[in-house]
Biopython code that builds the backbone (N, CA, C, O; Angstrom):
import numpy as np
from Bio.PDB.StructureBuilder import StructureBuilder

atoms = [
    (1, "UNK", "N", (22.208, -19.398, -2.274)),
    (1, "UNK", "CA", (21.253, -18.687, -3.132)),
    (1, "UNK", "C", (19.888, -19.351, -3.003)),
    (1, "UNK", "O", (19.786, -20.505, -2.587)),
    (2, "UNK", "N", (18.683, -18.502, -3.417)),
    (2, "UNK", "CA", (17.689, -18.993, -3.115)),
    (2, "UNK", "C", (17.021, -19.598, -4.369)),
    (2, "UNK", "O", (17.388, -18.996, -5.379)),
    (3, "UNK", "N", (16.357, -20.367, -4.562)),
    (3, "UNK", "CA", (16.340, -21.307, -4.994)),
    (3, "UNK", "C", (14.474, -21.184, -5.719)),
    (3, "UNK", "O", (13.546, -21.389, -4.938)),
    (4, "UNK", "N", (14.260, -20.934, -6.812)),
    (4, "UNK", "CA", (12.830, -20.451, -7.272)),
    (4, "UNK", "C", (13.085, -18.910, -8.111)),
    (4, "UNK", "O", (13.966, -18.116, -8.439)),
    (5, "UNK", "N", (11.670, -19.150, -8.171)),
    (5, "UNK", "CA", (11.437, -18.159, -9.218)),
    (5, "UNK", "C", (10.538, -16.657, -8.388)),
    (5, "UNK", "O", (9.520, -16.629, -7.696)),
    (6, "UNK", "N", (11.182, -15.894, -8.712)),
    (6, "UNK", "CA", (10.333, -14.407, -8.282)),
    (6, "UNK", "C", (9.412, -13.650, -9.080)),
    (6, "UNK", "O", (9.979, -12.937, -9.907)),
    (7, "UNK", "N", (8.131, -13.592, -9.077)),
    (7, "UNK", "CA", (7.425, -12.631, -10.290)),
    (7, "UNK", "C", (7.029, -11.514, -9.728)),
    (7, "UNK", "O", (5.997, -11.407, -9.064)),
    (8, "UNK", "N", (7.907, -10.533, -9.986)),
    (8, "UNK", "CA", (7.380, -8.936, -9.223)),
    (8, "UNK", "C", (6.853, -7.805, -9.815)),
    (8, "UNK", "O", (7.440, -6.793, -10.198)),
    (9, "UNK", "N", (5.569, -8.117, -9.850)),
    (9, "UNK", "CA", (4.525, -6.976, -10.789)),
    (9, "UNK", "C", (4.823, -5.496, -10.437)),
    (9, "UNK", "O", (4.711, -4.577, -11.248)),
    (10, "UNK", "N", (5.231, -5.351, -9.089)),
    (10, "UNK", "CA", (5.323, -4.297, -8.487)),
    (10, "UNK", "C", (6.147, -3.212, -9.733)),
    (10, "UNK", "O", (5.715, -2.395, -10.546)),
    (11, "UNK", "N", (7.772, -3.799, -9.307)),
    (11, "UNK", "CA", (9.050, -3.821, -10.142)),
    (11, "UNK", "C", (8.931, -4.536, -11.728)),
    (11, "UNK", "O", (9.806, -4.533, -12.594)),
    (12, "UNK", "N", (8.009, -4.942, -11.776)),
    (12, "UNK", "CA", (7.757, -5.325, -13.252)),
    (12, "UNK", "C", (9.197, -6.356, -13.732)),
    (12, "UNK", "O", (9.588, -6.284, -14.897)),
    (13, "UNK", "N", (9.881, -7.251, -12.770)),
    (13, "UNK", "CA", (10.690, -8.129, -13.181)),
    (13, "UNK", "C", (10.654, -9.710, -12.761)),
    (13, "UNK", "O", (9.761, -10.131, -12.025)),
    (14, "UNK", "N", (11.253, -10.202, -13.062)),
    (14, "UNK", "CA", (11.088, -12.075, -12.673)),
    (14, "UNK", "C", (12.844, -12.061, -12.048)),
    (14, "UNK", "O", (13.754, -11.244, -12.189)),
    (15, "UNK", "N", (12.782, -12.897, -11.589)),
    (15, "UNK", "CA", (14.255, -13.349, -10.814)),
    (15, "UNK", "C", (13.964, -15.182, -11.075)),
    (15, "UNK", "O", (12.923, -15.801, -10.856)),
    (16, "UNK", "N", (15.190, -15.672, -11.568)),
    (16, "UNK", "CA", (15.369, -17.512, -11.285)),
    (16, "UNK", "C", (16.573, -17.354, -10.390)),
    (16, "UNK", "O", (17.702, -16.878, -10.513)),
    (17, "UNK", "N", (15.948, -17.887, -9.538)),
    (17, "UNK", "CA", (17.428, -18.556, -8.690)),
    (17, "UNK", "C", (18.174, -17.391, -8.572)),
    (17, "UNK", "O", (19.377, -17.462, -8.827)),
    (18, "UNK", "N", (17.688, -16.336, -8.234)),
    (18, "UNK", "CA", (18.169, -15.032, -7.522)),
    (18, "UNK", "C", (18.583, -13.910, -8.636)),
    (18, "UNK", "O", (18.699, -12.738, -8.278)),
    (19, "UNK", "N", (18.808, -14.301, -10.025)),
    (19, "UNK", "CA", (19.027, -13.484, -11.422)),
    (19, "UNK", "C", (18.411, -13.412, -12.326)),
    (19, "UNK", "O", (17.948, -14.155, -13.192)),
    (20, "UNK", "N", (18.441, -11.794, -11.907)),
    (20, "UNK", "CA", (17.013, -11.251, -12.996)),
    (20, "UNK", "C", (17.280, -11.554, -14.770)),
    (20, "UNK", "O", (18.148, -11.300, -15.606)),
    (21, "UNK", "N", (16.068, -12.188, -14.717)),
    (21, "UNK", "CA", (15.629, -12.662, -15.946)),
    (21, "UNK", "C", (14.983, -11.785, -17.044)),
    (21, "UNK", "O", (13.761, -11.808, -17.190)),
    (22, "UNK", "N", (15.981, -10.815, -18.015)),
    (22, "UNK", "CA", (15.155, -10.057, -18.809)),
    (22, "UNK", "C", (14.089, -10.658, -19.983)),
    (22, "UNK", "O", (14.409, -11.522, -20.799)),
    (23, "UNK", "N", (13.196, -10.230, -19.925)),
    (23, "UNK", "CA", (12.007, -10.212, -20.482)),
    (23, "UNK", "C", (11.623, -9.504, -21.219)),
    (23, "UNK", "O", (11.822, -8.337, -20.879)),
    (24, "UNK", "N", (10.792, -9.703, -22.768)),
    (24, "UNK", "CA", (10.447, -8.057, -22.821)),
    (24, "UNK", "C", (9.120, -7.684, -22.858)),
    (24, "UNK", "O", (8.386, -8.574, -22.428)),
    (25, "UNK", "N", (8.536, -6.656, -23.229)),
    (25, "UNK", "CA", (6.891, -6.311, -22.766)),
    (25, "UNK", "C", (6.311, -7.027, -22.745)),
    (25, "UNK", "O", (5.503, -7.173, -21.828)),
    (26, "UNK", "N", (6.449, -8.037, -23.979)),
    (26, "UNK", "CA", (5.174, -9.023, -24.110)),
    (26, "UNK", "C", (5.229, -10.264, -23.139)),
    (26, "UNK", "O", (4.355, -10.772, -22.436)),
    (27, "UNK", "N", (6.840, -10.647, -23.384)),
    (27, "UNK", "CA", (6.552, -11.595, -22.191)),
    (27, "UNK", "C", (6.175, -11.690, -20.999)),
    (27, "UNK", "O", (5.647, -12.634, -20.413)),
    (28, "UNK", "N", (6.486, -10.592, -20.621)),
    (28, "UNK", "CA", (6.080, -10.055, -19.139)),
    (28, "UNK", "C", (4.495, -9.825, -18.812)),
    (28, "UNK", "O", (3.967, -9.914, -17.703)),
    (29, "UNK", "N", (3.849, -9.496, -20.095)),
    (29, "UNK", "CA", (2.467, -9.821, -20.121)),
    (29, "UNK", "C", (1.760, -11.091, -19.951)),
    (29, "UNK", "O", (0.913, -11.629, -19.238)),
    (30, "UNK", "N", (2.601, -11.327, -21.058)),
    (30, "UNK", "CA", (1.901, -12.831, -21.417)),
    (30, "UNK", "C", (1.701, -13.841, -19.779)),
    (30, "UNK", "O", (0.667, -14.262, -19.259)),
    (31, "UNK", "N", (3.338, -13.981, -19.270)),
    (31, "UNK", "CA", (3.182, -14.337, -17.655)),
    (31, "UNK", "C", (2.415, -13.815, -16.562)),
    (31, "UNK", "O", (2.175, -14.365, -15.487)),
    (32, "UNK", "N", (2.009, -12.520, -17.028)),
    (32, "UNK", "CA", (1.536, -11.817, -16.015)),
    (32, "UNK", "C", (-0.162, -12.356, -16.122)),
    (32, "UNK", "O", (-0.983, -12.510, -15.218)),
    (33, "UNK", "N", (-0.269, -12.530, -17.379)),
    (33, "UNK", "CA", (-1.456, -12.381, -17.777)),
    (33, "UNK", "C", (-2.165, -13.971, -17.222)),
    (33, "UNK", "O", (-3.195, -14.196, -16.588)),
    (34, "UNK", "N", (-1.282, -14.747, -17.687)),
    (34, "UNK", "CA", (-1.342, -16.553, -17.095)),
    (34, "UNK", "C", (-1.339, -16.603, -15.367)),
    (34, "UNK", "O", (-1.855, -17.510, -14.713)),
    (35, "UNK", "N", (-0.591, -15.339, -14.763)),
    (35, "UNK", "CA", (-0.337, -15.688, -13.718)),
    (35, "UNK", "C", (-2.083, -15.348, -12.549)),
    (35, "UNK", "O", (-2.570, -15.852, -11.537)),
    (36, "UNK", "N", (-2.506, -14.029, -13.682)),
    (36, "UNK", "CA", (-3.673, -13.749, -12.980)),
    (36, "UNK", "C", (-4.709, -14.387, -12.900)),
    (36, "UNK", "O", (-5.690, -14.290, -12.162)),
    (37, "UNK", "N", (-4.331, -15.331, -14.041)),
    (37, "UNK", "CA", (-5.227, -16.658, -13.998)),
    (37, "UNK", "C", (-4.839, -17.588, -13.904)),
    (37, "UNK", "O", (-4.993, -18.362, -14.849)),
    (38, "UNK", "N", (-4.121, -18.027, -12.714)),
    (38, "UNK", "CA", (-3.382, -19.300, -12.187)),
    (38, "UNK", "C", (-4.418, -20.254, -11.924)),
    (38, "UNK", "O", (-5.533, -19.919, -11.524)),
    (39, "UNK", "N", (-3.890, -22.040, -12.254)),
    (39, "UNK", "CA", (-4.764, -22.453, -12.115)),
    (39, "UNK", "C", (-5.896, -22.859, -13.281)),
    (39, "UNK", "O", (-6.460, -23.943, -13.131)),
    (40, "UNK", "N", (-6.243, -22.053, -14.410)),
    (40, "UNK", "CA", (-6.984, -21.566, -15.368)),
    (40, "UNK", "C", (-6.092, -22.308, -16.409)),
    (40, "UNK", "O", (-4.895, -22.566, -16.284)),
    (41, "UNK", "N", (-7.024, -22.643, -17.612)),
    (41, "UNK", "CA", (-7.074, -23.190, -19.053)),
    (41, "UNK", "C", (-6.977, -21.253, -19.485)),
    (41, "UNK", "O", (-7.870, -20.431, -19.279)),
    (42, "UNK", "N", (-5.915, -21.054, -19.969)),
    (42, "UNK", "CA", (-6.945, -19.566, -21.004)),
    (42, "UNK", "C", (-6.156, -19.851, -22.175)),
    (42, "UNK", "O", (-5.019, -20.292, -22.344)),
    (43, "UNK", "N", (-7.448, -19.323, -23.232)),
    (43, "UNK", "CA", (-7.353, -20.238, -24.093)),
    (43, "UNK", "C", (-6.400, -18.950, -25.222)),
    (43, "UNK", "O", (-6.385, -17.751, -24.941)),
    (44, "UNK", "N", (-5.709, -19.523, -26.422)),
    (44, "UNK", "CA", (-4.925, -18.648, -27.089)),
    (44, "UNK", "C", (-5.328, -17.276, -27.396)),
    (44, "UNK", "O", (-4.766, -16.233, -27.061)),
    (45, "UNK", "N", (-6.437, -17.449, -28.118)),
    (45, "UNK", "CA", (-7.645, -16.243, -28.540)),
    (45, "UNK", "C", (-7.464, -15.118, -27.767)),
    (45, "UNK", "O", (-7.042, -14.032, -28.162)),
    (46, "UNK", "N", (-7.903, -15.510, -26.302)),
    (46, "UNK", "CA", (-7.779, -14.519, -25.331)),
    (46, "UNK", "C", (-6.751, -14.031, -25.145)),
    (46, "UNK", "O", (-6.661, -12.810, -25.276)),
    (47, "UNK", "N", (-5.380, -14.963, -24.697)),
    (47, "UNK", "CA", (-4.144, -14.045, -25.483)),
    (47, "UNK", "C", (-3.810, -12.777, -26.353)),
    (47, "UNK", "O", (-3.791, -11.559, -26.174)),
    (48, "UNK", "N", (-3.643, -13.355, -27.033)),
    (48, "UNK", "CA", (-3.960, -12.299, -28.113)),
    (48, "UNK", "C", (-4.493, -10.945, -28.691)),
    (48, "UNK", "O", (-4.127, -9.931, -29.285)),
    (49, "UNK", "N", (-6.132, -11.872, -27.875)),
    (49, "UNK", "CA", (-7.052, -10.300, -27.871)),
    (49, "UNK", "C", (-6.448, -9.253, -26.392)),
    (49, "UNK", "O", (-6.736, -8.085, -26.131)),
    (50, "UNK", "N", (-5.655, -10.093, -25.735)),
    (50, "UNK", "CA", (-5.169, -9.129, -24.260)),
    (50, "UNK", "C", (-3.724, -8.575, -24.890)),
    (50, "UNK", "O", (-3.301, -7.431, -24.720)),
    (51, "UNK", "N", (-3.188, -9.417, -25.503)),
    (51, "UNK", "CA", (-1.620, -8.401, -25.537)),
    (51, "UNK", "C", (-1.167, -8.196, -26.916)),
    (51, "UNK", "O", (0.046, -8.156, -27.119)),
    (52, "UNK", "N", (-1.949, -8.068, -27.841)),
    (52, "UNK", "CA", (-1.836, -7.433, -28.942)),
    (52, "UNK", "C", (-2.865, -6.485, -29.862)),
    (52, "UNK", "O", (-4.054, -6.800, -29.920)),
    (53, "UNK", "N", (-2.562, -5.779, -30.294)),
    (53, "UNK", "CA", (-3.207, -4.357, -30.529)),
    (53, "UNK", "C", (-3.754, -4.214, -32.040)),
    (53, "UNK", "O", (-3.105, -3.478, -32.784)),
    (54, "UNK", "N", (-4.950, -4.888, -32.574)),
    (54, "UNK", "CA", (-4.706, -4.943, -33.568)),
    (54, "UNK", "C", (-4.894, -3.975, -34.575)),
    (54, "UNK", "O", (-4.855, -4.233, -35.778)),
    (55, "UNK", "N", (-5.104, -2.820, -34.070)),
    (55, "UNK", "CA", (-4.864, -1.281, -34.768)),
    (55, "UNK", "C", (-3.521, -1.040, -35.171)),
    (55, "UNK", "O", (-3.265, -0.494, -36.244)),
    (56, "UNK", "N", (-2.567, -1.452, -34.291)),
    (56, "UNK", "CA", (-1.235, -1.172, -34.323)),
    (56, "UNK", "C", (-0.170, -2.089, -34.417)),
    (56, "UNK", "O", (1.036, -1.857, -34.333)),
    (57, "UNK", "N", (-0.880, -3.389, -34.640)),
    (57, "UNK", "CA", (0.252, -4.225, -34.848)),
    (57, "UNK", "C", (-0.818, -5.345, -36.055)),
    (57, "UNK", "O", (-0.271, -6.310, -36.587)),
    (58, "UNK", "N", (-2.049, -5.085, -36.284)),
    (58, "UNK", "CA", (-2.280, -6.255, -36.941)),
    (58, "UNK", "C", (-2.647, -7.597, -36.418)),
    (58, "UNK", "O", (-2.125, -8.041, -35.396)),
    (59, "UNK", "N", (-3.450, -8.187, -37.036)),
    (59, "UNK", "CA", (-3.711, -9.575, -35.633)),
    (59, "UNK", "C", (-2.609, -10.131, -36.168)),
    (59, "UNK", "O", (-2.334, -9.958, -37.355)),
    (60, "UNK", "N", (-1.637, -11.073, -35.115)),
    (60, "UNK", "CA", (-0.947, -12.427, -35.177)),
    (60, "UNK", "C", (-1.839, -13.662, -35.380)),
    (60, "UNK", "O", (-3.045, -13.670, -35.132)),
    (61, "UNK", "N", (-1.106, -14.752, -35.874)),
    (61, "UNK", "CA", (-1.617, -16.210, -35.952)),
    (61, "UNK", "C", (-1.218, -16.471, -34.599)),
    (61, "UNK", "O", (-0.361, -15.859, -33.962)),
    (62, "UNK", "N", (-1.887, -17.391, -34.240)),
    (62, "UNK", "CA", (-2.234, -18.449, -32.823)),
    (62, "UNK", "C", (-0.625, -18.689, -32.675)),
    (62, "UNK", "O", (-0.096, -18.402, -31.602)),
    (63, "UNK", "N", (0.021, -19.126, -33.568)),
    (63, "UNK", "CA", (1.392, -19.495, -34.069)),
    (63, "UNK", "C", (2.292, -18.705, -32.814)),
    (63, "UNK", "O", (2.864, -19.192, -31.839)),
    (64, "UNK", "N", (2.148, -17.122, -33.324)),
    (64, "UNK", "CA", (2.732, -16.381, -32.128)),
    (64, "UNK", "C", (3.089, -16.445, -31.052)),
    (64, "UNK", "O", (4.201, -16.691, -30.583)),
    (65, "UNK", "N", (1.699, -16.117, -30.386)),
    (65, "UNK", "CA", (1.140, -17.066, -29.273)),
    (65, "UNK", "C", (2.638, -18.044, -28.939)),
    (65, "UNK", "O", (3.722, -17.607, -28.551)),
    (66, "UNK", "N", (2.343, -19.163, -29.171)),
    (66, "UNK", "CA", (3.832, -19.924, -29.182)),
    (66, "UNK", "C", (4.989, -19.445, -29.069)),
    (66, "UNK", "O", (5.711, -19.326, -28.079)),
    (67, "UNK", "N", (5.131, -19.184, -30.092)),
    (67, "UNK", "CA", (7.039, -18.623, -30.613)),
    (67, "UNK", "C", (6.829, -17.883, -29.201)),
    (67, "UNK", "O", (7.366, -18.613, -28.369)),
    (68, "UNK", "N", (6.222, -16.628, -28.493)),
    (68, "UNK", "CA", (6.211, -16.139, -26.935)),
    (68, "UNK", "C", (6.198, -17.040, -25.889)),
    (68, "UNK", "O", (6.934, -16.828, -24.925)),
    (69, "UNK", "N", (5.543, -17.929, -25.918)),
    (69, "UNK", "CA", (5.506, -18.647, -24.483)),
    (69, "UNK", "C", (6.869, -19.747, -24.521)),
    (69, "UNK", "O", (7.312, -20.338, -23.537)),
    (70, "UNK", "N", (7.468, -19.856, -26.143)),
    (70, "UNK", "CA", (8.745, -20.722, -26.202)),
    (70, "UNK", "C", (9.815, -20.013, -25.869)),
    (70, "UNK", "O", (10.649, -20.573, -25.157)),
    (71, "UNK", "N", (10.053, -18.602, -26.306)),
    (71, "UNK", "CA", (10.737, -18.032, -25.322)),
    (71, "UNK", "C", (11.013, -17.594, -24.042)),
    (71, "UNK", "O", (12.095, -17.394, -23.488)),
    (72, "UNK", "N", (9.625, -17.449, -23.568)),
    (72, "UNK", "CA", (9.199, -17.054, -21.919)),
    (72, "UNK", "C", (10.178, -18.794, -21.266)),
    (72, "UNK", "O", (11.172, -19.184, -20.654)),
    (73, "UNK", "N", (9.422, -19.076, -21.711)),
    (73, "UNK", "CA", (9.775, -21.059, -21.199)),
    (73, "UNK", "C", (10.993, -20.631, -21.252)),
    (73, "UNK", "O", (11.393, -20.119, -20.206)),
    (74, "UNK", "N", (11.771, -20.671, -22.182)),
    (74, "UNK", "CA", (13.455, -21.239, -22.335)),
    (74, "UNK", "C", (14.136, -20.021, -21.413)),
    (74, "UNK", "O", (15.187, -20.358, -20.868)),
    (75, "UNK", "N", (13.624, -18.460, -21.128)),
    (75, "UNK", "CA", (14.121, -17.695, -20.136)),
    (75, "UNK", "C", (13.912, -18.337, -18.595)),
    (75, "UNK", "O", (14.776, -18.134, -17.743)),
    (76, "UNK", "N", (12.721, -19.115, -18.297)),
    (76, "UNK", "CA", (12.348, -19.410, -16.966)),
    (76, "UNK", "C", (13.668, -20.535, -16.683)),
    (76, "UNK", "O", (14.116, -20.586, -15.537)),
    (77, "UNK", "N", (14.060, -21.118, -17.387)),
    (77, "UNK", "CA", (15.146, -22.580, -17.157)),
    (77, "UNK", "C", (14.413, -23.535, -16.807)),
    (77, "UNK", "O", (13.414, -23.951, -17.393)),
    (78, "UNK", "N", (14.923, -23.951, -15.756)),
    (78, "UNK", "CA", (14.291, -24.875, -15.324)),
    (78, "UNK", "C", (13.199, -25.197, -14.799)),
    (78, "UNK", "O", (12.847, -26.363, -14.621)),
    (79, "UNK", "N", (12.220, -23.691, -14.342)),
    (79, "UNK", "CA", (11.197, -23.768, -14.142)),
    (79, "UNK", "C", (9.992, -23.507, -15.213)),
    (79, "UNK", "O", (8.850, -23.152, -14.921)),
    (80, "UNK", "N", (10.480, -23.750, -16.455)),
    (80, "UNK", "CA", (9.433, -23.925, -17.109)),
    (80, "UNK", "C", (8.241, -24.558, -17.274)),
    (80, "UNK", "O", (7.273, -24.248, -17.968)),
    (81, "UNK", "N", (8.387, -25.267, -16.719)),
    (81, "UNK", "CA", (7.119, -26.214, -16.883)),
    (81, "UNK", "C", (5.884, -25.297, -15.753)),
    (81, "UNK", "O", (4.742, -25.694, -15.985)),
    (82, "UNK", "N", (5.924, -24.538, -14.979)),
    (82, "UNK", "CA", (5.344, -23.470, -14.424)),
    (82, "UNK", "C", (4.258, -23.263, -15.956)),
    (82, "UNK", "O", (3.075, -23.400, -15.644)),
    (83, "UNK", "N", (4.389, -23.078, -16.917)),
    (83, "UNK", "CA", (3.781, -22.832, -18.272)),
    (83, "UNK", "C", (3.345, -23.917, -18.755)),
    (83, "UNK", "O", (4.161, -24.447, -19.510)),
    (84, "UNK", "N", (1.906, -24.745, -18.567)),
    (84, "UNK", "CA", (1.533, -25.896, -19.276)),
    (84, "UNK", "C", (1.164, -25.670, -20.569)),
    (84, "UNK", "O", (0.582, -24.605, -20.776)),
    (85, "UNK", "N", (1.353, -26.392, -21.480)),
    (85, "UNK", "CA", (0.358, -25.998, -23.071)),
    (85, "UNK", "C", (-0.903, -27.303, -22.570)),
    (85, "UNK", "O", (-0.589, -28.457, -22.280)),
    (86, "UNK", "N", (-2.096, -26.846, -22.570)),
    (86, "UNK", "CA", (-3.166, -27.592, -22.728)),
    (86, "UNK", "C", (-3.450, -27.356, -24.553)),
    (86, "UNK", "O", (-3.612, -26.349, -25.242)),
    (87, "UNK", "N", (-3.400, -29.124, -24.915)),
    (87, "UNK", "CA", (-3.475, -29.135, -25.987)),
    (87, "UNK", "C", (-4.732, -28.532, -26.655)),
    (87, "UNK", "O", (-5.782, -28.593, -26.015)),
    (88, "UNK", "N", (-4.732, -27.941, -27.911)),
    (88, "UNK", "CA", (-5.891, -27.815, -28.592)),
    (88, "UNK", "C", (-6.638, -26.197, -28.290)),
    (88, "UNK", "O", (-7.480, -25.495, -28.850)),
    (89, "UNK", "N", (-5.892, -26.126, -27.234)),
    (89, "UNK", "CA", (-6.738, -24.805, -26.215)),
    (89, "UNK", "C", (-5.752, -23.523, -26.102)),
    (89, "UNK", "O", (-5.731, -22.500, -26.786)),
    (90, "UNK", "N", (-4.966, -23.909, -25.040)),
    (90, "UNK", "CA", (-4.049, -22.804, -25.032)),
    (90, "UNK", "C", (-2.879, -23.204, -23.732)),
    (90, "UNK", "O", (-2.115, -24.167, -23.813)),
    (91, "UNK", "N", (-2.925, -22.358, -22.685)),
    (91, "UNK", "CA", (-1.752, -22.330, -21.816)),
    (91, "UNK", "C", (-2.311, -22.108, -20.104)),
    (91, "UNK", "O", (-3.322, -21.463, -19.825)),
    (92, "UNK", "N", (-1.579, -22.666, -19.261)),
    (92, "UNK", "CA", (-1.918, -22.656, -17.794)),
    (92, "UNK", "C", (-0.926, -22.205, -16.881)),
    (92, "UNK", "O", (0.106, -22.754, -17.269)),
    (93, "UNK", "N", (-0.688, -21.576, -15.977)),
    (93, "UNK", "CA", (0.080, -21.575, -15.141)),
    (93, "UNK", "C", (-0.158, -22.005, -13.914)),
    (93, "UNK", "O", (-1.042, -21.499, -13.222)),
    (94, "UNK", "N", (0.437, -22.771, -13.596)),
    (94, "UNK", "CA", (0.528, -23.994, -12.471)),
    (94, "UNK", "C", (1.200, -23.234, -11.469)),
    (94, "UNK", "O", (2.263, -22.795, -11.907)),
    (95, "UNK", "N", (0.924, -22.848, -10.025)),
    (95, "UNK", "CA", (1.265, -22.285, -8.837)),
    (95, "UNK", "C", (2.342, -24.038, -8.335)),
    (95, "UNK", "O", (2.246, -25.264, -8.392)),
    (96, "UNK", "N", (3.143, -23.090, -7.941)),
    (96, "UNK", "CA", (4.111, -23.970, -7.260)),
    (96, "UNK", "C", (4.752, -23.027, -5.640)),
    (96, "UNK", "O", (4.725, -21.825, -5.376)),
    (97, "UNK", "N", (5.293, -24.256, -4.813)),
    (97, "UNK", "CA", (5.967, -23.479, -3.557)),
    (97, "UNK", "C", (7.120, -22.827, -3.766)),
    (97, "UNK", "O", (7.595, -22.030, -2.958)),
    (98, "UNK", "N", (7.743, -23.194, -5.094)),
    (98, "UNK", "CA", (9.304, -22.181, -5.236)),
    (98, "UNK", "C", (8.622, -20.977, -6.438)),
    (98, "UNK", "O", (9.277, -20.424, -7.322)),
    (99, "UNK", "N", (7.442, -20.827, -6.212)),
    (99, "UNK", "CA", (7.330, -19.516, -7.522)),
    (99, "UNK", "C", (6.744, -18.653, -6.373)),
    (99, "UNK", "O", (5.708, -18.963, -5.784)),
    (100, "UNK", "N", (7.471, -17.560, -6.100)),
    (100, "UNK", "CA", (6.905, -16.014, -5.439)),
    (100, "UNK", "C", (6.243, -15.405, -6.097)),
    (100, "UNK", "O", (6.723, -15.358, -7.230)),
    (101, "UNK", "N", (4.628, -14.453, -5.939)),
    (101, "UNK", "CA", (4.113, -13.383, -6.823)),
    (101, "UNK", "C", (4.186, -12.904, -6.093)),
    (101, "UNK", "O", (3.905, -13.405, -5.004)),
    (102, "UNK", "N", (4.696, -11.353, -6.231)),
    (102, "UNK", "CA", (4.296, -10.562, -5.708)),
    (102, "UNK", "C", (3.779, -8.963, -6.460)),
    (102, "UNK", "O", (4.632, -8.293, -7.042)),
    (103, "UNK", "N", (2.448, -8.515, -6.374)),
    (103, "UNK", "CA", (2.020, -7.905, -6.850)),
    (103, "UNK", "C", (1.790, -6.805, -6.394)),
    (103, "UNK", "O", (1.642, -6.658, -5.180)),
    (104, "UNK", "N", (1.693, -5.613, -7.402)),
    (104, "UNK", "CA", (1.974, -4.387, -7.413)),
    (104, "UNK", "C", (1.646, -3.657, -6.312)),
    (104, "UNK", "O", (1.900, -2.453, -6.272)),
]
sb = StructureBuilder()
sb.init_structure("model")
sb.init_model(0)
sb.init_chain("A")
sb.init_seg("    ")
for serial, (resi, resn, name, xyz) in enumerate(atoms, 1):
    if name == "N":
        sb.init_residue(resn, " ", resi, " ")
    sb.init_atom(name, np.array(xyz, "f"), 0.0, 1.0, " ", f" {name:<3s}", serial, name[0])
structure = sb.get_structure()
């Protein structure tokens, strides 16, 4: 089996270690959203203002934010750490040789 993580915008799914990893809208944002800014500090705020609606859902606390990227994390396994928390700020995604993007 192959060995890494798959992010396929195309197909809108992630694969670890060859098994697809369900996700649900938001997380799939939220990664998607870190991934387009790989590399990048983005900070919670922006989060937020990108994947939540606040006509229709109300703003969330920063808090949120979290409780999502703690689940995204604990779905990735072992490749979590792909998801840095920069303290004080927000979240990074770190490009690695076992993470595939492939986009739409």
């Amino acid at each position: 089996a192959r060995h890494g993580v798959v992010i396929d915008f195309g197909r809108q799914h992630v694969l670890v270690d060859g098994e697809e990893v369900s996700l649900t809208y938001k997380e799939f944002r939220l990664l998607g959203h870190l991934v387009e800014h790989a590399g990048e500090t983005v900070h919670r705020h922006d989060l937020l203002a990108e994947l939540w609606d606040p006509d229709q859902e109300g703003t969330p606390g920063e808090r949120t934010i979290d409780v999502h990227v703690r689940r995204l994390r604990a779905k990735l396994g072992d490749f979590q750490d792909i998801i840095r928390t920069v303290r004080g700020i927000g979240y990074r995604f770190d490009r690695r040789t076992d993470v595939i993007v492939r986009t739409a």
